[in-house]
C-alpha positions in Angstrom: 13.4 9.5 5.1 10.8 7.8 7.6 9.7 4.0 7.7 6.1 3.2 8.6 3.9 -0.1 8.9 1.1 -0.3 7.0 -2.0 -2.5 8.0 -4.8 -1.4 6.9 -6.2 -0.2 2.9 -9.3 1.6 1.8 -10.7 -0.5 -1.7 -12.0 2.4 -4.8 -15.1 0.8 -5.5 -15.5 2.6 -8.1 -12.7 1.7 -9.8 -12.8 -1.3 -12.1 -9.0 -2.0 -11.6 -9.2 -1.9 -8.3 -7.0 0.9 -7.2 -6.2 1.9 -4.1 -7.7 4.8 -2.3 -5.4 4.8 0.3 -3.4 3.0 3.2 -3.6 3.4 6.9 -0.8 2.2 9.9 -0.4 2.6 13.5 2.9 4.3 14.7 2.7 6.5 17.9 -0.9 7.3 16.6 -3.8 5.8 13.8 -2.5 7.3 10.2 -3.8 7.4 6.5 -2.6 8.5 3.2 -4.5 8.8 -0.2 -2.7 7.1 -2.8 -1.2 9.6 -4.6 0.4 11.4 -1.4 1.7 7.4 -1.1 3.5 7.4 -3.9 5.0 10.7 -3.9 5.9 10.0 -0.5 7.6 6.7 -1.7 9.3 8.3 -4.9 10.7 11.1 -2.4 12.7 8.0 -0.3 9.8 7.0 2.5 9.4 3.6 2.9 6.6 1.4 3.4 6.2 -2.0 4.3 3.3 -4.7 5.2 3.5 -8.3 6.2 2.3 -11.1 3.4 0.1 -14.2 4.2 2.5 -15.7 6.1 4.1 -12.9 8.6 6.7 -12.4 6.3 7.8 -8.3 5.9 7.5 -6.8 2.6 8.4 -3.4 0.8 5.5 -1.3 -1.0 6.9 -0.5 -4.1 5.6 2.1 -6.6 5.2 0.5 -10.4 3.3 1.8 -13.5 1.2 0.6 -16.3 0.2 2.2 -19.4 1.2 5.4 -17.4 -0.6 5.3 -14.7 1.6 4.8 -11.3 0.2 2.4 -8.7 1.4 0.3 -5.7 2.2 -3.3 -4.6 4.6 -5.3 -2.3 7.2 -6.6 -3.8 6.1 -10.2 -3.2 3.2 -9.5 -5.2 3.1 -11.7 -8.2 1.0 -14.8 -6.9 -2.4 -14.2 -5.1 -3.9 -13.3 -3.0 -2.8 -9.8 -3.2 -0.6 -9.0 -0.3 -2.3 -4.9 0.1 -6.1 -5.9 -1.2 -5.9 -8.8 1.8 -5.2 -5.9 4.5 -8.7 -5.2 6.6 -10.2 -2.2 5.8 -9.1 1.3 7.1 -11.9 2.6 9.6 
């Protein structure tokens, strides 16, 4: 089970719900992960974790709706939305 930083997202365009394609960090070098490989990373026990508007840490969690499996902090809830707000992954 690993822990990694996450400060960066890449928007779907595409998508009118405005999934993810992916999230990006810095450990000792520049990463990125597609979305699903996130979340089957998460549900396997890697965690994840970003920093909200105000510097505070918080956990990416994996949640579903109508069956499709997506992910947000856990402070998500009131905007803006804490993953969406990230800059963009190069």
């Amino acid at each position: 089970m690993d822990t990694f930083q996450v400060n960066c997202h890449k928007p779907d365009n595409d998508d009118p719900d405005r999934r993810l394609q992916g999230l990006g960090g810095k450990g000792k070098t520049q990463w990125y992960r597609g979305i699903d490989m996130l979340i089957e990373l998460i549900e396997s026990g890697d965690k994840f974790w970003t920093t909200d508007e105000k510097g505070k840490s918080v956990w990416i969690e994996v949640h579903s709706r109508n069956g499709r499996k997506y992910l947000k902090t856990e402070s998500d809830g009131i905007e803006p939305n804490n993953l969406l707000a990230l800059p963009h992954c190069p």
